[in-house]
N, C-alpha and C positions, 0 to 999 in steps of 0.2 A: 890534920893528917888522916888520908884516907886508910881506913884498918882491911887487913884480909877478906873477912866477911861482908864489910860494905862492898869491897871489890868485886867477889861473887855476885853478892845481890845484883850490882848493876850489870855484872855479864848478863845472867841467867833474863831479867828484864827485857835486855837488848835485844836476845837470843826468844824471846819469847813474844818482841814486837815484830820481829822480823817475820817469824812462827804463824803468824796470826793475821798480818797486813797482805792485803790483797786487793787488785786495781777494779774498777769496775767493769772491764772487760773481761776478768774473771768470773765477778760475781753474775755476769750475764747470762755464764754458761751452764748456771743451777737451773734456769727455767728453762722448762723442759716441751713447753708447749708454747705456741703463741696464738693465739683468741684472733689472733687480727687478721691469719692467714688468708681468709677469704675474703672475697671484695663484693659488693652490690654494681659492679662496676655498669652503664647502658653504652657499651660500644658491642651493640648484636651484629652493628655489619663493620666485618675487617676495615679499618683504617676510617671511619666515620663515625664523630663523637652526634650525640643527638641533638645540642644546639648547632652542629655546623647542617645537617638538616635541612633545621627551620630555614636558616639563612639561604639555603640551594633555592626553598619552595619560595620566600619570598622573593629571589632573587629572580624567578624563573624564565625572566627574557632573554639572559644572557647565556651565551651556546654553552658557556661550561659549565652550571650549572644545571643545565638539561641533560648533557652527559653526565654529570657525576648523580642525577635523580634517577637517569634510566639506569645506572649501574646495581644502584641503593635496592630499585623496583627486582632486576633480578635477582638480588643478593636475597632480598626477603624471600620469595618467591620459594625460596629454596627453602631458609632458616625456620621460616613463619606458619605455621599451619594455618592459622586464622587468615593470611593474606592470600594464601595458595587456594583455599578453601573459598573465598569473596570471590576471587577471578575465575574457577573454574564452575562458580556460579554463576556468574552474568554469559560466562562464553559455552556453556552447556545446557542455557535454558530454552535456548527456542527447538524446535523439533524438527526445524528447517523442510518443513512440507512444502511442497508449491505444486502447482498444475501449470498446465500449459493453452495460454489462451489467445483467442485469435485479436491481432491488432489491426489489421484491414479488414476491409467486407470481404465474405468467405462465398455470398449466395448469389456472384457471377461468376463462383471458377468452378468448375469440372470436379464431382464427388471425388475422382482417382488423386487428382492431382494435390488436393486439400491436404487428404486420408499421406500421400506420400511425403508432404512437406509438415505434419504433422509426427510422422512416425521418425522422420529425419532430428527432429528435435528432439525428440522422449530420447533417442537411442543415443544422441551425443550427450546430453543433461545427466543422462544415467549412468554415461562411462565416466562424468566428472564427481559422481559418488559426493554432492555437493557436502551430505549430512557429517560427514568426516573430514573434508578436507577444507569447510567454509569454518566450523568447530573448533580446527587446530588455528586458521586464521584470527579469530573473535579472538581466543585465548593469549596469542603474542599482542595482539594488538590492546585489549587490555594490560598488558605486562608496561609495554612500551607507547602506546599512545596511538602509534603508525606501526602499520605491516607492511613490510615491501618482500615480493614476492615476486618470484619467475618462474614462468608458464612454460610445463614439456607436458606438449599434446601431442601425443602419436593417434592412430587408428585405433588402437587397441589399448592404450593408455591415456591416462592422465595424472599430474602431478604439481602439485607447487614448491617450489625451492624459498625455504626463507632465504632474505637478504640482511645482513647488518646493517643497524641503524646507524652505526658508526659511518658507513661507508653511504649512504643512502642519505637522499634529502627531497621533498615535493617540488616540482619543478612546474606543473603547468595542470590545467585541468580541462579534458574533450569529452564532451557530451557527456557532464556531468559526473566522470570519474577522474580520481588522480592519476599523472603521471608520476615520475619519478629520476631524478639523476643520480647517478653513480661515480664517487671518487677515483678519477685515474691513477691520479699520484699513488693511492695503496698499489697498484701494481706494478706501480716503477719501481720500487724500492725491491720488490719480490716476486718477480715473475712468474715463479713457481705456485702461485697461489691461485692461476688464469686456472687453472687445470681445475678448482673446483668451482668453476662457475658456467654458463651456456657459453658455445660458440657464438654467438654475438657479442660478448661479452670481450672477447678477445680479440676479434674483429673491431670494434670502434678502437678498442684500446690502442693496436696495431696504426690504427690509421691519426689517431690524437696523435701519439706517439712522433710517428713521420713526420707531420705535420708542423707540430714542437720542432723539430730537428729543423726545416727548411726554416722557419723564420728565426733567421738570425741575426740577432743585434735586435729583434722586433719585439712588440710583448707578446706574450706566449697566449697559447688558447688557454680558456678559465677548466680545471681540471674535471670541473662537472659537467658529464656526460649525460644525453638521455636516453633511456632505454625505447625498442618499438613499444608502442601500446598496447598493439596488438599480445605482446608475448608478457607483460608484466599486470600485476596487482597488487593496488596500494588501498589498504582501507585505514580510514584516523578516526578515533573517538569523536576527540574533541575538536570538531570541524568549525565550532567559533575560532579558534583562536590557531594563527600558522606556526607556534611555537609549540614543542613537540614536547609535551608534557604529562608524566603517567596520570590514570583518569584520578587513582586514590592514592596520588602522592601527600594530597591532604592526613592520608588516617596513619602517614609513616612514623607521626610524634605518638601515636597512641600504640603502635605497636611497640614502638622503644621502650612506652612505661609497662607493658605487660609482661616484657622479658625483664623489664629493671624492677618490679615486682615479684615475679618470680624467683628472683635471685636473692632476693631478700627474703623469701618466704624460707626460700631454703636455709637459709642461713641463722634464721632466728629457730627454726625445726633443728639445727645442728645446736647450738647453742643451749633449746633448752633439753638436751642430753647431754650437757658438760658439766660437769664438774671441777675448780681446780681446789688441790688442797696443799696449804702451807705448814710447812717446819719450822721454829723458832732456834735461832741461833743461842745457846746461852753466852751470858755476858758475866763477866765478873764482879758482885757485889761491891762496893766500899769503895771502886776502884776511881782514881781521878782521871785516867786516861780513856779518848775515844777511841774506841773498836774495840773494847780491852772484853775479846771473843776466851771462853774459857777455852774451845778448843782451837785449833792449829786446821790450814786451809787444808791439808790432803783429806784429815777426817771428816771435813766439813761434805766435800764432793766423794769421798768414800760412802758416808750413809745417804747423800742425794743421789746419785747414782745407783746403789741398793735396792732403794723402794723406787724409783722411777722406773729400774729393769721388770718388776711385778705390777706394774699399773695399767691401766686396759688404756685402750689410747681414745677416749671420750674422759681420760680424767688427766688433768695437767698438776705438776708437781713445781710450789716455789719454796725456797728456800731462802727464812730473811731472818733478821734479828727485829721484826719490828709484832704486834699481834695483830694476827689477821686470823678470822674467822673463817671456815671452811666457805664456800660459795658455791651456790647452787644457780645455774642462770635457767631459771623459772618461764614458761610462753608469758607471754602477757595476756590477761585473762577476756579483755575486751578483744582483742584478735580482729580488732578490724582488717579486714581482707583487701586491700589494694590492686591485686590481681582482677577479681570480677569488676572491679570497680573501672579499670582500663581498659579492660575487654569490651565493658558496656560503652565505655567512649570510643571505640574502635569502631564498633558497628556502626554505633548513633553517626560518628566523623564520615563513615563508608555511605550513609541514607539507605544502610541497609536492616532490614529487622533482625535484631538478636534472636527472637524466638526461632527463627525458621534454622537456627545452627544449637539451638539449645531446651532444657526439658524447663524452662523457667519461664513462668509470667507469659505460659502461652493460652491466648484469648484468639478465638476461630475467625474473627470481624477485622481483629487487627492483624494478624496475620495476611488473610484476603486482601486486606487495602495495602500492604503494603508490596506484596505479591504484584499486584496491580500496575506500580507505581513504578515497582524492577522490570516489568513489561517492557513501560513506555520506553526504558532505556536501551532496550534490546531490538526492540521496534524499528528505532530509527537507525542501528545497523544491519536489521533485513533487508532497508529499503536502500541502502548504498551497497551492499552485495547484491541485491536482484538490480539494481543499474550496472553492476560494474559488468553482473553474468550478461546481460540484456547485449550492451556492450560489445561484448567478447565474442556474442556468437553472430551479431551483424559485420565484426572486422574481420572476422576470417571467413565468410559468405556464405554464412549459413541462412535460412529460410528468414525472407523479414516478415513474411506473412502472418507467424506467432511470436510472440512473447512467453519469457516463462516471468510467474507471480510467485514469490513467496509469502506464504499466508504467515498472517500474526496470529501465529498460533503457538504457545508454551506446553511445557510439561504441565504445567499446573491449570493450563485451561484447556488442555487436549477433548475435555468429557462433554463440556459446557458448549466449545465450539462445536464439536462433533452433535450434538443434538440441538442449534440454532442452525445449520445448516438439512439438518436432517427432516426439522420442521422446514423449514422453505420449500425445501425440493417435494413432500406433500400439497402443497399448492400451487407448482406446476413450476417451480424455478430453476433451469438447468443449472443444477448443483451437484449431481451425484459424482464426478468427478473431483469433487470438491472433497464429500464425504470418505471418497478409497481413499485421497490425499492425506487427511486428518490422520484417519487410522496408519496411517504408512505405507499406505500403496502408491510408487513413483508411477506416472501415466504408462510407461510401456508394459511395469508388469502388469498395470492395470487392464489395461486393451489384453494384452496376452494372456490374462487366465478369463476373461471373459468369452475370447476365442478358442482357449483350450476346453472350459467345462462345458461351454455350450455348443459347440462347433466338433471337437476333438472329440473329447469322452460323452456328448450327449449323458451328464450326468443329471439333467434334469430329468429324464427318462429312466435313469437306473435309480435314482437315488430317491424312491416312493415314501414318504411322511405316513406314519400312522394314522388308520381313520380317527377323526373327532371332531366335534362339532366345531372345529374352526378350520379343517382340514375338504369339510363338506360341503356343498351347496343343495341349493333347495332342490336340484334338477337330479341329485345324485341320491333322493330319499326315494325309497317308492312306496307311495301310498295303496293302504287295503280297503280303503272304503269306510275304515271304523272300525268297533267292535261287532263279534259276527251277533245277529239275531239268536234269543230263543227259539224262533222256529229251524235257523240250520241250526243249532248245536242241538235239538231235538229236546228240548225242557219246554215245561209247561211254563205260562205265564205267571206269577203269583197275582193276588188282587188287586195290589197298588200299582203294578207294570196297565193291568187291563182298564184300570180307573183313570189314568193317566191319558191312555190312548184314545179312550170315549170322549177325554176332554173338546169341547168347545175351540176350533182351534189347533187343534192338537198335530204334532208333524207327521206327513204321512208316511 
């Protein structure tokens, strides 16, 4: 028979397991921080994991894989400082000098006629401001691989229009430069888009379009169009190969781990300024029941919420019944760096030198050579820019008499080439056009300050050089004969003057 007091006992029990029991979706809500919040995640470009990537670059024959690289290539461009910084190196190093030289024999035609088919060239070359607008060309086309481009030449202007790669493909190649076709179908779906492109552009479309319409029941024209030659330019990196591939789509894995470094650096820098500290739930002694907590769930989340309201928020607060030691997440003291270490694979992957982008491990020999070596790369798109100019100025019936050259000449061998040209032209080599070139004088201003200073302001007549012995010639000294005699300056001889004179021999 159960007694009174047992009766209590087991109430107050019951009333006390109740009091005390709590689900583990409770007890989740005592921790107050979570350690894990941040991620080392390497997705830097929206919607591309870093092994799908690899997979586009090994995959790179297939068209959609070229779109989703060239998407990747802009996306960096933006994100990457190291990638933006590679590209606006190769497509800002050459200096873009040229002169203007003759390609026919020049010494059966008429001085006037030379001098006018010469100045006809300077003055259209000059209005096309090649050094900026061939510059913004290099730059897309390292982005993308191929530049496609539309030509508005007025009298008084010049301009190039990018074209999307999306919408563009290499279609033919005359007299050694590309042409190019253009997707119709983009402008059947949206008409209103003709309006930012050239009237030619609208005009073929107009006429495909018609065309489509009469053949009925028949197969249709192929939607690829091509533009004049005359009005378009296309320049491509990588002219081995007709798959349109960015140049350093190779160094895309190295930029992944530099951000996915990063991110980690950051995150172990957060960490080791954490702290979390635990509370010990007590338990009651002797007791034979599990969870048998001495106090009750609201005072539990009463004093955790308490001290969690006063805690800086680099320090996390748990609340357990088990012992756990305060934690301190400490750097690790070896600190190996993974960022420089990706970086250095970045460049190495680009064949470009780290030192010329950094204060490290820079040696004057390797620099030079590798300087060198970025040249060559730049080199071989002067020389399909100066075809495509060459080009452009015999289809629209300009002088064939000259040609214009663009010299291989860099920022970085400006000083070198300027004085291997400098010694030639010393020994009789008509070079000094070559020379204003170097320095940055395009041939027109060059002819026109040589006709302004000397012709115009006669400033070789005003502008008189200090006398000095390099300023003088021998015609401009004028001799006295020597020093005057004892007898004009009226002194007597001394004995060794008159011993002298007696001499045997002696000058008269």
């Amino acid at each position: 028979m159960v007694t009174v007091q047992e009766n209590l006992n087991e109430k107050e029990e019951l009333k006390r397991n109740v009091a005390v029991k709590f689900s583990n979706e409770e007890f989740s809500k005592l921790v107050i921080k979570d350690l894990a919040s941040t991620t080392a995640g390497r997705n830097v470009v929206k919607n591309f994991k870093q092994s799908e990537v690899r997979d586009f670059i090994n995959n790179y024959k297939r068209e959609e894989s070229q779109r989703k690289l060239l998407s990747i290539s802009e996306a960096l461009f933006v994100k990457s400082p190291h990638y933006r910084r590679l590209i606006q190196y190769y497509s800002g190093l050459a200096t873009m000098s040229y002169v203007i030289v003759p390609q026919r024999r020049v010494d059966i035609l008429d001085n006037e006629a030379i001098l006018n088919e010469y100045y006809e060239i300077a003055e259209i070359v000059s209005k096309m401001n090649i050094k900026h607008e061939f510059s913004k060309v290099l730059e897309e086309a390292f982005k993308s691989d191929v530049f496609y481009g539309y030509i508005y030449n007025t009298s008084d202007d010049f301009y190039i229009q990018k074209i999307s790669n999306e919408i563009c493909k290499i279609s033919s190649i005359e007299n050694g430069a590309y042409n190019f076709s253009i997707d119709m179908s983009y402008f059947e779906s949206d008409e209103s888009r003709l309006s930012y492109y050239a009237k030619e552009v609208e005009l073929k479309f107009r006429e495909w379009q018609k065309t489509n319409k009469n053949l009925k029941g028949k197969e249709k024209l192929s939607k690829w169009v091509e533009l004049n030659s005359r009005n378009t330019i296309c320049i491509k990196i990588n002219e081995g190969i007709m798959e349109t591939l960015p140049p350093f789509a190779g160094s895309f894995d190295s930029i992944f781990d530099i951000e996915a470094f990063k991110t980690l650096r950051k995150d172990k820098e957060e960490l080791s300024n954490y702290m979390m500290l635990t509370q010990k739930l007590p338990i009651r002694e002797n007791s034979t029941e599990n969870n048998d907590f001495a106090i009750d769930l609201p005072m539990m989340r009463y004093f955790h919420n308490t001290i969690s309201d006063v805690l800086p928020e680099n320090v996390g607060l748990i609340t357990t019944p088990m012992d756990v030691m305060p934690i301190k997440f400490d750097k690790d003291k070896t600190d190996a760096d993974g960022v420089a270490k990706a970086e250095r694979d970045f460049w190495s992957g680009s064949g470009t030198s780290q030192a010329l982008f950094s204060t490290e491990n820079n040696t004057s020999q390797g620099i030079t050579m590798s300087i060198k070596t970025d040249e060559q790369v730049i080199f071989l798109m002067l020389n399909q820019l100066e075809r495509w100019l060459n080009r452009f100025l015999a289809m629209n019936g300009h002088s064939n008499l000259f040609k214009v050259e663009i010299l291989h000449v860099t920022y970085f061998s400006q000083e070198s080439t300027y004085k291997q040209y400098l010694e030639a032209s010393t020994y009789g080599l008509p070079l000094k056009l070559y020379v204003a070139s170097v320095l940055g004088l395009e041939p027109i201003a060059m002819m026109g300050l040589v006709d302004l200073e000397n012709d115009v302001f006669e400033l070789h007549n005003k502008l008189i050089p200090l006398a000095s012995s390099h300023t003088l010639s021998s015609d401009d000294i004028i001799s006295t004969g020597g020093r005057p005699t004892n007898e004009e300056s009226g002194n007597a001889d001394t004995d060794e003057t008159a011993r002298a004179r007696d001499k045997k021999g002696a000058t008269e």
